[in-house]
N, C-alpha and C positions, 0 to 999 in steps of 0.2 A: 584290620587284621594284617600280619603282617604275611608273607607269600604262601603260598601251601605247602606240601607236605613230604612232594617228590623230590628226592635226590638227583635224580637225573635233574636232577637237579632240575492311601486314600487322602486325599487332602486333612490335614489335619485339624482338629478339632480343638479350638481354644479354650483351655484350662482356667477357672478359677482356682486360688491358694490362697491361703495366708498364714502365716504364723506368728505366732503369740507376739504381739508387740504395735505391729504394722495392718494396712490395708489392706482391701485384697491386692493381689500382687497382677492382677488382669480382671479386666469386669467386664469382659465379654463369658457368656457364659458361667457367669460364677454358681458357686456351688453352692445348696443349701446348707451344707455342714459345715462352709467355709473355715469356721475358727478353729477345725478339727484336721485338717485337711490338708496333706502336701500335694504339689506337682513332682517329679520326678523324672527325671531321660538318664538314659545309658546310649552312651556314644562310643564307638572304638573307630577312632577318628583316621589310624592307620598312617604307618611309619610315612608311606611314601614309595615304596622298594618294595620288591620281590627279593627274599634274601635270599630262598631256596635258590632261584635262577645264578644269583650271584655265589655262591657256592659250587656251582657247576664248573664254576669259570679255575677252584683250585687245582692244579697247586699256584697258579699265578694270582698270589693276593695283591699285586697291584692291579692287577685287570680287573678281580672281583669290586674291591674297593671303591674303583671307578665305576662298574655298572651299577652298585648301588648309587655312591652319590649323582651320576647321570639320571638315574632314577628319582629319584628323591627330586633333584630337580626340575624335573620336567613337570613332577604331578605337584609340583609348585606352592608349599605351603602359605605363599603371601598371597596368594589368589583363594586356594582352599578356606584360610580361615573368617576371610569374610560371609561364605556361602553357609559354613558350621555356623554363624556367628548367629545365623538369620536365623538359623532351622528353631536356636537356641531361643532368639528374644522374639518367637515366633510363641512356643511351646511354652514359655516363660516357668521353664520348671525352678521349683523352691530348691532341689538338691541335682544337680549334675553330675553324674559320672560318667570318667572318660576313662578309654584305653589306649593306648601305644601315644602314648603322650611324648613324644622323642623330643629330644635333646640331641644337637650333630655339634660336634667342638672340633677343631681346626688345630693345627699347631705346625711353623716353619719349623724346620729341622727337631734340635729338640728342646725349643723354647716352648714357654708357659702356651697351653693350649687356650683358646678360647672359644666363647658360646658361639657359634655363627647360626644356629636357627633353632629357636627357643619354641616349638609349638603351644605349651602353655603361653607364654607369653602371649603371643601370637593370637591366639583365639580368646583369651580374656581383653587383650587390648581394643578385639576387633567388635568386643558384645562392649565393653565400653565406647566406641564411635559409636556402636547401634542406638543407645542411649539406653543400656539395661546392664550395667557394669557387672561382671561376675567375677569372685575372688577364691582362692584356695582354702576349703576349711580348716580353719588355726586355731587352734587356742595352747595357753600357757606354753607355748611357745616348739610347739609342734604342731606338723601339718599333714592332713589328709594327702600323704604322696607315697606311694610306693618305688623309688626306683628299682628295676629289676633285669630284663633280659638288655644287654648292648655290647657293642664292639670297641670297645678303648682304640682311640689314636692311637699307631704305635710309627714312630720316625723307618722311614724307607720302606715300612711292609705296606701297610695301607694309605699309600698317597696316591692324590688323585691331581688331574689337572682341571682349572678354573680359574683362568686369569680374571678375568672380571670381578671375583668372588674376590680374589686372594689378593692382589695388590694395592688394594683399596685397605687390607685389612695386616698385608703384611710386606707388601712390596715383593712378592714373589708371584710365579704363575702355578707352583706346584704349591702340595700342605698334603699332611698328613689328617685323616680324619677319621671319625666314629660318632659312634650314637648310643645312646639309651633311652629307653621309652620306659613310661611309670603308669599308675594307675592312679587316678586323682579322682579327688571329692571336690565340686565346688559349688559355691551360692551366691546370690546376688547378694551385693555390696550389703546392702540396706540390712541383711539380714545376719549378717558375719556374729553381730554381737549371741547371738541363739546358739552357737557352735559352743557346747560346754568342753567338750574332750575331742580328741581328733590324735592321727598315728597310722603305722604300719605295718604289717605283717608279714614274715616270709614263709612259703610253704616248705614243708622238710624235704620234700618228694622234688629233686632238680632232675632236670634231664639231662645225661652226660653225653653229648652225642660222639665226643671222644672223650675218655676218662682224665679227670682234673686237667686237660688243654681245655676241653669247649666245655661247657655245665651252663647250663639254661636255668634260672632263677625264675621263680614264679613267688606270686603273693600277693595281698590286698590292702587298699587303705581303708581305712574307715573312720568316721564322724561321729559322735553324741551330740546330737540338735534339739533343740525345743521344739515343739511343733504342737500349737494350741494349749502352751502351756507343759505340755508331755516330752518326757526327754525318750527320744525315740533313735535307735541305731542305724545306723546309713553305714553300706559298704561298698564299694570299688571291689571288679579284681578281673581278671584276666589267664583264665587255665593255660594253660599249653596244648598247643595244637600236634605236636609229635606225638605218632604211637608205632609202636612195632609191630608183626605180625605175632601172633601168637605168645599176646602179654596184657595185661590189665593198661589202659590207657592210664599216663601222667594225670590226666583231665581228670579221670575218674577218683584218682588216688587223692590228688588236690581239693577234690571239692567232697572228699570222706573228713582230709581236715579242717577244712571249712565248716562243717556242720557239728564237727569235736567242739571248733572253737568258739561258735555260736551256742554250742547246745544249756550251759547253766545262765544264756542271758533272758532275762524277764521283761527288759526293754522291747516294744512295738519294732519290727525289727525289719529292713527293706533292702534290701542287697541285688547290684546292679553290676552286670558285667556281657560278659564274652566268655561262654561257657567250653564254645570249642563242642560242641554236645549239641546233634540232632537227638530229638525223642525215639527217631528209626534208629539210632545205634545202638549194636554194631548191625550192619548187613551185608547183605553177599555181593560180591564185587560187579556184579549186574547191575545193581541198582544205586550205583556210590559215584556218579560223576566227579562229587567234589575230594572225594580221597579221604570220607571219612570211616572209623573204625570197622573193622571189616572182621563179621564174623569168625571163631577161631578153637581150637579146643577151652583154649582161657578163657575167651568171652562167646557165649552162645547166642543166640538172636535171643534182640528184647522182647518181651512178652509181658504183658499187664504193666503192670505198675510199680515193679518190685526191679531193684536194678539191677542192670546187669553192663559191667565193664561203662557203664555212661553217667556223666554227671549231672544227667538235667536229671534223669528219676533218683540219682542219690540225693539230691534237692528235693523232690518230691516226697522220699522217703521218710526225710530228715525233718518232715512237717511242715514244710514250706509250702505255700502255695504260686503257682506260675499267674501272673497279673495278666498274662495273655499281649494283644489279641491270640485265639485261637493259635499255639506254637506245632498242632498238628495238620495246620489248612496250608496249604500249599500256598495259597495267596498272599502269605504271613512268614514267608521263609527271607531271612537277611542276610543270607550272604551272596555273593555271584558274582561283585563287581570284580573289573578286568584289571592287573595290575596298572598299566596306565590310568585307569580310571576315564578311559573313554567310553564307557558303554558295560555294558554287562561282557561277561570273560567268552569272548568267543568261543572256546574249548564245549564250553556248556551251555549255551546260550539253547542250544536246540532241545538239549536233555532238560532243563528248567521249564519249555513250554510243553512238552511231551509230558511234565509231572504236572502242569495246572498253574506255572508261574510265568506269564507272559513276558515279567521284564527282566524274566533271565537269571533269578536267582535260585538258588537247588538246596541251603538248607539253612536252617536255624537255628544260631549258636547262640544271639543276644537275650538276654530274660533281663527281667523285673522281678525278683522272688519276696514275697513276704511274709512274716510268722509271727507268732505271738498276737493274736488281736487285730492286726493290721490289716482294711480289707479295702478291696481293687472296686473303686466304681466306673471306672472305664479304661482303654488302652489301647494305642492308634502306633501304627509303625510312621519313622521319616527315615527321608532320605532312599525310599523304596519304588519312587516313581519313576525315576531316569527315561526319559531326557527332560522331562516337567521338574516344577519341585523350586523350592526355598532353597536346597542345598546343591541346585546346577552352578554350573563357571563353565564362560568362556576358556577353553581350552584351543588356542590355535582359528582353525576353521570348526572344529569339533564342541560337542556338549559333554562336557567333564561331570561324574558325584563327586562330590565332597571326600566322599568313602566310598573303600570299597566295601562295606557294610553299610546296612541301615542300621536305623536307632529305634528305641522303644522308649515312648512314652505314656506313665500314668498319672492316674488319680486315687490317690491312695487315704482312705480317711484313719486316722490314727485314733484307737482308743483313750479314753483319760486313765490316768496313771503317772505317780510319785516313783516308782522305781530308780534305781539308777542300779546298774551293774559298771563290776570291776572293768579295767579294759582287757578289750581281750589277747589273744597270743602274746608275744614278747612284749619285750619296752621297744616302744616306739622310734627311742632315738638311737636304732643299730643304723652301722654304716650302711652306705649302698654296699648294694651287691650288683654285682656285672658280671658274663661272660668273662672267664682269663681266657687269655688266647696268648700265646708264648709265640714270642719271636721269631722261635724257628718254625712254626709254622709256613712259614714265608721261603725255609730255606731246604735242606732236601730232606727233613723230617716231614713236608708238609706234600708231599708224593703218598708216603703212608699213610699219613690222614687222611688225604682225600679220597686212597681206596679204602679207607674203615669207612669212610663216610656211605661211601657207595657199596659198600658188601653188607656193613652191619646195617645200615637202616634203608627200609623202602621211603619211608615217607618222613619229611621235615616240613614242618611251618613257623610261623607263626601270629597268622591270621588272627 
């Protein structure tokens, strides 16, 4: 996830799989329904940066710019992807989805920008050294990839210094840079040919945190895969973590069209993400460490099963079932980690053991949802042990996560079934969408902004 909200700026359990074509894909513990049967993880692998924090730093977006990319750097994605790589050809899931998949692009003055740290790359490169290749689901020649929320390079406003970085790549110590993160579908090599359809989705619902300057994009990818012969739907997607006081959460509203745009499919149906959505929301700011929706005339405290301002029961609502582990046991909660990623977030390290979560984490955004037929024979959290665990790195002297979120993994067996449904939301092949961020942001229109930013909204993220 990417940073939170303020302006102020169990060992795992080895999965048997297979799908239609191939072996089991792990024969430890395989499954009696194998030829029926996917693995699955949701991963929000996380940009790197605290961008609320860098936010704090306007109106000087070169200073912000640089505490991001200082950021980003330090939580080091050429170290991170190896330890995701593990968690991955550990769990050995048939379908992967990931969130804040960044993309950071570079560019001297204002020549042609280029990629300088590709995290898909990065973390598929890294499951191929592990010897369990994982690739983007494709077919006819689109791809399970969302791009969605990032900051465009722009020349003089967002430049940062990193000589190391930059002269090797451009002969300079300064560059201007940005990012975008997507939401991606992926599967082991061997199984790519089973991807029948695959695409994008953007939700309607953006969050303007200044009107047409900043707009936050949200939205999903998603896959058509075989699975035991069944062509079964896989989704990616990643809500938005900003909400205002006294207003229906983004989150909530996004995953209202999320369950529109699933609702006429007949396809076995499994959707993986970063909900941004405890099942306590909204509550009273007593009980809300991590800065999630907070009770309001608009949104009332949750009660039963029926939703109110929260995406995970509009999921529940919408007939989906949560694949678990248990998303109301405390033990089971995935979010906590500290923007460095040294440790669980000292902020709340104390309030996470005071609610029943020893390693520091306070709440549960990540789900596993599934509908239509599709049912959960078991499901194990990674990357929730800290300082243990497949997904640690040497960071420094210190024990680095992977993320600052954990992952969820299942075992999901898929009913038999010829269906095939339309795709869903838009055509697939719309442009990215990204953050505009205008120039003068940078110059004394960006004094304004950043008291809109700090009067109109209590709470920014993007976790």
């Amino acid at each position: 996830m990417l940073p939170r909200r303020r302006l102020s700026f169990a060992g795992p359990i080895l999965l048997g799989s297979t799908l239609l074509g191939f072996g089991p894909v792990l024969a430890a513990a395989p499954s009696v329904h194998a030829d029926s049967a996917a693995t699955v993880m949701t991963r929000n692998i996380y940009l790197g940066a605290d961008v609320s924090a860098a936010l704090a730093l306007i109106p000087s977006m070169p200073t912000a710019a640089q505490s991001l990319w200082d950021q980003m750097r330090a939580t080091d994605i050429s170290s991170r992807a190896p330890a995701l790589a593990r968690e991955i050809v550990t769990a050995r899931p048939d379908v992967l989805g990931m969130q804040e998949v960044a993309t950071w692009e570079c560019r001297a003055g204002f020549g042609a920008p280029k990629v300088v740290f590709d995290f898909a790359r990065l973390i598929l490169d890294a499951t191929r050294a592990a010897g369990v290749p994982y690739v983007i689901a494709s077919a006819d020649g689109f791809q399970a990839r969302n791009p969605g929320y990032g900051i465009p390079a722009i020349p003089f406003v967002t430049t940062v210094h990193d000589p190391a970085t930059f002269q090797p790549l451009f002969g300079v110590d300064d560059a201007a840079c940005g990012f975008s993160i997507s939401d991606v579908i992926a599967v082991p090599e061997e199984l790519a040919p089973m991807v029948r359809a695959a695409g994008a989705v953007d939700y309607e619902e953006r969050t303007a945190l200044v009107p047409v300057v900043m707009v936050v994009p949200r939205g999903y990818a998603w896959a058509d895969i075989e699975v035991g012969g069944t062509p079964t739907r896989f989704v990616s997607t990643h809500l938005e973590s900003f909400w205002s006081p006294d207003a229906v959460p983004p989150s909530a509203i996004q995953s209202g069209q999320l369950v529109r745009d699933l609702g006429s499919t007949t396809m076995p149906l499994v959707v993986l993400g970063d909900f941004n959505a405890d099942p306590r929301d909204p509550r009273a700011p007593g009980e809300n460490p991590g800065d999630q929706p907070e009770v309001s005339a608009a949104c009332l405290a949750q009660t039963g099963s029926l939703p109110t301002c929260n995406a995970y029961w509009t999921m529940v609502a919408g007939g989906f079932t949560d694949a678990g582990p248990d998303s109301t046991a405390p033990g089971n909660r995935s979010w906590g980690g500290a923007a460095d990623l040294a440790g669980p977030d000292a902020a709340r390290v104390d309030a996470a053991r005071a609610m029943g979560n020893d390693r520091g984490f306070t709440d549960r955004l990540d789900y596993v949802f599934v509908r239509n037929g599709a049912e959960v024979v078991r499901a194990y959290l990674v990357g929730a042990t800290w300082p243990e665990g497949e997904g640690t790195w040497p960071c420094g002297e210190r024990v680095c996560m992977a993320s600052d979120h954990a992952g969820v993994v299942a075992e999901v067996m898929i009913p038999v079934s010829s269906s095939i449904d339309a795709r869903p939301g838009i055509d697939p092949s719309r442009p990215w969408t990204i953050i505009v961020v205008l120039g003068g942001l940078a110059l004394a229109g960006s004094v304004v902004v950043s008291v809109v930013l700090v009067k109109a909204f209590r709470r920014v993220s993007a976790h």
